[in-house]
C-alpha positions as CSV (number, residue, x, y, z in Angstrom):
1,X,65.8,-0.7,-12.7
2,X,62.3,-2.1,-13.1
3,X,60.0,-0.5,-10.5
4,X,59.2,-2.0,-7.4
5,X,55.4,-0.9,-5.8
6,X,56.2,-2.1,-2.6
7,X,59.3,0.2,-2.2
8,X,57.5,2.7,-3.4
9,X,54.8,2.3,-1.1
10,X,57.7,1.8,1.7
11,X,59.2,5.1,1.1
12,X,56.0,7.4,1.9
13,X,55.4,8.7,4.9
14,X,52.2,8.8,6.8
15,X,51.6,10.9,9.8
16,X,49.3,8.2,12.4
17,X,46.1,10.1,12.5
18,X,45.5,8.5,15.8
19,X,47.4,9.0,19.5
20,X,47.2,6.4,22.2
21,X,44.7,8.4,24.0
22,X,42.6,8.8,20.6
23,X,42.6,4.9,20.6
24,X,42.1,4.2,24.3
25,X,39.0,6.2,24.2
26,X,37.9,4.7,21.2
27,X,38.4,1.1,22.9
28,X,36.4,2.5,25.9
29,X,33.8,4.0,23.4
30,X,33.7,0.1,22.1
31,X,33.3,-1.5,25.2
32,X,30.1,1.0,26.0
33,X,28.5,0.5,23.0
34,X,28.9,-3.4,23.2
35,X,28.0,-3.9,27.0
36,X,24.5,-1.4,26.2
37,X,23.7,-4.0,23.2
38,X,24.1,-6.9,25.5
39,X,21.6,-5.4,28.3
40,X,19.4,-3.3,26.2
41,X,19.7,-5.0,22.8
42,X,20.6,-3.2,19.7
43,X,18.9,0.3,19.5
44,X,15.5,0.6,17.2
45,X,15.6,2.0,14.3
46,X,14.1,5.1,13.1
47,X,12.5,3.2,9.9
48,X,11.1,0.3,12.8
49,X,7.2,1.0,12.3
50,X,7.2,1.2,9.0
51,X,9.1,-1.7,8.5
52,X,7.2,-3.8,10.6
53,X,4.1,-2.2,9.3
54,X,5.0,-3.9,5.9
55,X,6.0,-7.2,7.5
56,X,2.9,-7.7,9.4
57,X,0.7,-6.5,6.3
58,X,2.4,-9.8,4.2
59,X,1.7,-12.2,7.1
60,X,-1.9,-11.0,7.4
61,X,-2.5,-11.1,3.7
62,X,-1.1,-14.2,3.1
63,X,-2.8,-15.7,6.4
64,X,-6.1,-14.1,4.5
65,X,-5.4,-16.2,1.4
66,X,-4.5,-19.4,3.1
67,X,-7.6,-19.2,4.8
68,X,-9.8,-18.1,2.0
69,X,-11.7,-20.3,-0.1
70,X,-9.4,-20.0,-3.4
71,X,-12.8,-20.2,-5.3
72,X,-13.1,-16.5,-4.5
73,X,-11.3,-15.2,-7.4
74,X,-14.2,-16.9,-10.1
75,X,-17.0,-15.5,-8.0
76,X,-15.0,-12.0,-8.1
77,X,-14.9,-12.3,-12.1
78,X,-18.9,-12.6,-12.4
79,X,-19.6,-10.5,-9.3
80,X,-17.7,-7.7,-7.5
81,X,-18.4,-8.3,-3.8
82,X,-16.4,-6.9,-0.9
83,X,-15.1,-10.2,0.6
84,X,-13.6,-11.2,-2.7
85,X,-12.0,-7.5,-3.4
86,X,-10.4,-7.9,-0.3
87,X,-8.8,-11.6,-1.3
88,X,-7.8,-9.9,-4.5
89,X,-6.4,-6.9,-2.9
90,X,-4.3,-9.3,-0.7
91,X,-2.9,-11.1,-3.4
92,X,-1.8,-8.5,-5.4
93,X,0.2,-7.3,-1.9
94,X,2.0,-9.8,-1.9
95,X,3.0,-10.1,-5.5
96,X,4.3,-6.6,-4.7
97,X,1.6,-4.9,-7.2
98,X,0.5,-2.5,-4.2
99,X,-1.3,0.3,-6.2
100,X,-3.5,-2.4,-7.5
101,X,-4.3,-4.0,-4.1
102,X,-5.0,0.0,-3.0
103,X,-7.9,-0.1,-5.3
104,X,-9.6,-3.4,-4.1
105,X,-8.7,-2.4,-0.3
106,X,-10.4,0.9,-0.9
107,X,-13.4,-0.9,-2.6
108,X,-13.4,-3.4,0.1
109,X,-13.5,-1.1,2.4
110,X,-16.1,1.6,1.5
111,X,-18.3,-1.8,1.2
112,X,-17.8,-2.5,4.7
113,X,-14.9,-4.4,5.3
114,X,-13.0,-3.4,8.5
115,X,-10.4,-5.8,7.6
116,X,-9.5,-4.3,4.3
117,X,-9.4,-1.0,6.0
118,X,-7.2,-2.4,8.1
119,X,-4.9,-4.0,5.6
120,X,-4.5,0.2,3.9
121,X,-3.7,1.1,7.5
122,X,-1.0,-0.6,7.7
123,X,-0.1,-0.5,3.9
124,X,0.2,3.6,4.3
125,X,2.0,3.1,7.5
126,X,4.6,1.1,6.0
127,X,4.8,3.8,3.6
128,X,5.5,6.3,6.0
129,X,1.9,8.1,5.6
130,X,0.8,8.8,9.1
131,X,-1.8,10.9,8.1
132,X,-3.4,8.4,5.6
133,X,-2.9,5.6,8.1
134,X,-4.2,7.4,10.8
135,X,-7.0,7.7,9.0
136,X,-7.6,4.1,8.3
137,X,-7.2,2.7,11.4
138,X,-10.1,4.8,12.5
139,X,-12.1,3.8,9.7
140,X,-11.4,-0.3,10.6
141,X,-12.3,0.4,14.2
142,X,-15.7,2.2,12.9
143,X,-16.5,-1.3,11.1
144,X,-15.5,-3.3,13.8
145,X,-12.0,-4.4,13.3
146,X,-10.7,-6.1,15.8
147,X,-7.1,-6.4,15.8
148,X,-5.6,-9.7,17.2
149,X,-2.3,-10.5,19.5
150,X,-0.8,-12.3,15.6
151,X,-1.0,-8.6,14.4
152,X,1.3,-7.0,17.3
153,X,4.5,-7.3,16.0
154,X,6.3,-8.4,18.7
155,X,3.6,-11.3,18.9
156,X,3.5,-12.5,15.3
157,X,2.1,-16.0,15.1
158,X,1.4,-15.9,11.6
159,X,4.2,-18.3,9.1
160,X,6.6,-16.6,7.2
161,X,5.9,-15.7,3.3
162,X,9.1,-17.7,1.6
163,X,10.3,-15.7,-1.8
164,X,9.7,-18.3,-4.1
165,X,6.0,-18.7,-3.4
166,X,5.6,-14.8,-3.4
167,X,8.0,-14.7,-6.6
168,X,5.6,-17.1,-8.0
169,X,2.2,-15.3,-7.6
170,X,3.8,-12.0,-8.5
171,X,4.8,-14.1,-12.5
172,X,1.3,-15.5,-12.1
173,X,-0.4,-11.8,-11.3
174,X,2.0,-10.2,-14.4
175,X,-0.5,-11.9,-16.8
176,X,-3.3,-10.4,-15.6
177,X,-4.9,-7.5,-17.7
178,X,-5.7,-4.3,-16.3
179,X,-8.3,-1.3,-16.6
180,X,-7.4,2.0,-17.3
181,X,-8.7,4.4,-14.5
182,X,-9.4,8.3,-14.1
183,X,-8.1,10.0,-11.4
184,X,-7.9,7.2,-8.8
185,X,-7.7,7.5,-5.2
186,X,-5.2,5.3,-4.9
187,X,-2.5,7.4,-7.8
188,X,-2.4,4.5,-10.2
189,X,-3.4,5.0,-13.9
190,X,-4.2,1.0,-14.3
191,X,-5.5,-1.6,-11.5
192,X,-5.0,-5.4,-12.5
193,X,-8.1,-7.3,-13.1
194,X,-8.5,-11.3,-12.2
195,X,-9.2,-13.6,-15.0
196,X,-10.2,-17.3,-15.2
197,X,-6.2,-18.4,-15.5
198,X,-5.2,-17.3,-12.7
199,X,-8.3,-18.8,-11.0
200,X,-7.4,-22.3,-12.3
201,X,-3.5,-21.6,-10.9
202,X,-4.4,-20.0,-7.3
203,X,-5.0,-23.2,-5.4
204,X,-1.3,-24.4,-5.9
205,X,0.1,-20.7,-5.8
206,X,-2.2,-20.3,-2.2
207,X,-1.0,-23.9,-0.4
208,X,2.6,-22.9,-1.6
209,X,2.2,-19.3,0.7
């Protein structure tokens, strides 16, 4: 007799793990949780700050670059200056090459830029370093950042990044070369360096952001 699954299946015997009371407080449980969701909305998340920490730091960067003369990145080659470290630090965020932007940020910064200290505020806070965050949000308010209502997250103004266009500066910022470093702040071994390529490509990869 060939053998049949189904009977098989038909002749176990499974105790119901639930009663009828089991079920109707689970239905009441249900209704609760659904009734709170539609009044209070869904409860926040223990990972919320950080995560919107890292969203706002993309919009601001990639408001930074859209607003930047993309002519920055050939002065930066012949001259390190703080404005341009920052740029550079900002693209290198987004194409996910964070150590790297550390470097520039940090350089930016300890030239005088409030907005680059502001950008590894919110870079460690989206990490989940509080004490390093903490510690650059007071440096941004000693140089006179000034954060705006686009940078509260609840009031984001700023568009979208779309993952092609950051897919595409991040195969763009692969063909950079890098420097070794010893004992950087910012824990990496190598930071990416701009060259005249990329400078010739950023235009089209900026107005695509």
């Amino acid at each position: 007799m060939p053998y049949n699954v189904q009977q098989a299946l038909n002749t176990i015997a499974v105790d119901d793990p639930f009663t009828e009371e089991d079920l109707a407080d689970l239905k009441r449980e249900i209704i609760r949780d659904v009734t709170a969701t539609k009044m209070l909305g869904p409860a926040p998340s223990p990972y919320a700050p950080y995560d919107q920490a890292a969203a706002v730091l993309t919009e601001l960067t990639a408001e930074i670059l859209r607003t930047s003369d993309t002519g920055f990145l050939g002065r930066l080659i012949d001259h390190v200056d703080p404005e341009g470290a920052l740029r550079f630090g900002c693209l290198l965020s987004i194409a996910d090459f964070t150590y790297s932007a550390q470097w520039w940020w940090q350089y930016a910064a300890g030239a005088g830029s409030g907005t680059a200290a502001h950008c590894l505020h919110l870079l460690h806070l989206g990490r989940g370093d509080l004490r390093d965050a903490t510690h650059w949000e007071r440096q941004a308010l000693d140089l006179g950042f000034v954060p705006t209502c686009a940078l509260v997250p609840t009031q984001r103004r700023l568009a979208p990044v779309t993952k092609r266009s950051r897919s595409a500066l991040r195969a763009a910022a692969q063909r950079l070369g890098k420097v070794d470093l010893t004992e950087a702040p910012c824990g990496a071994e190598q930071v990416h360096t701009p060259d005249q390529r990329l400078t010739e490509e950023l235009p089209e990869l900026v107005s695509a952001l």
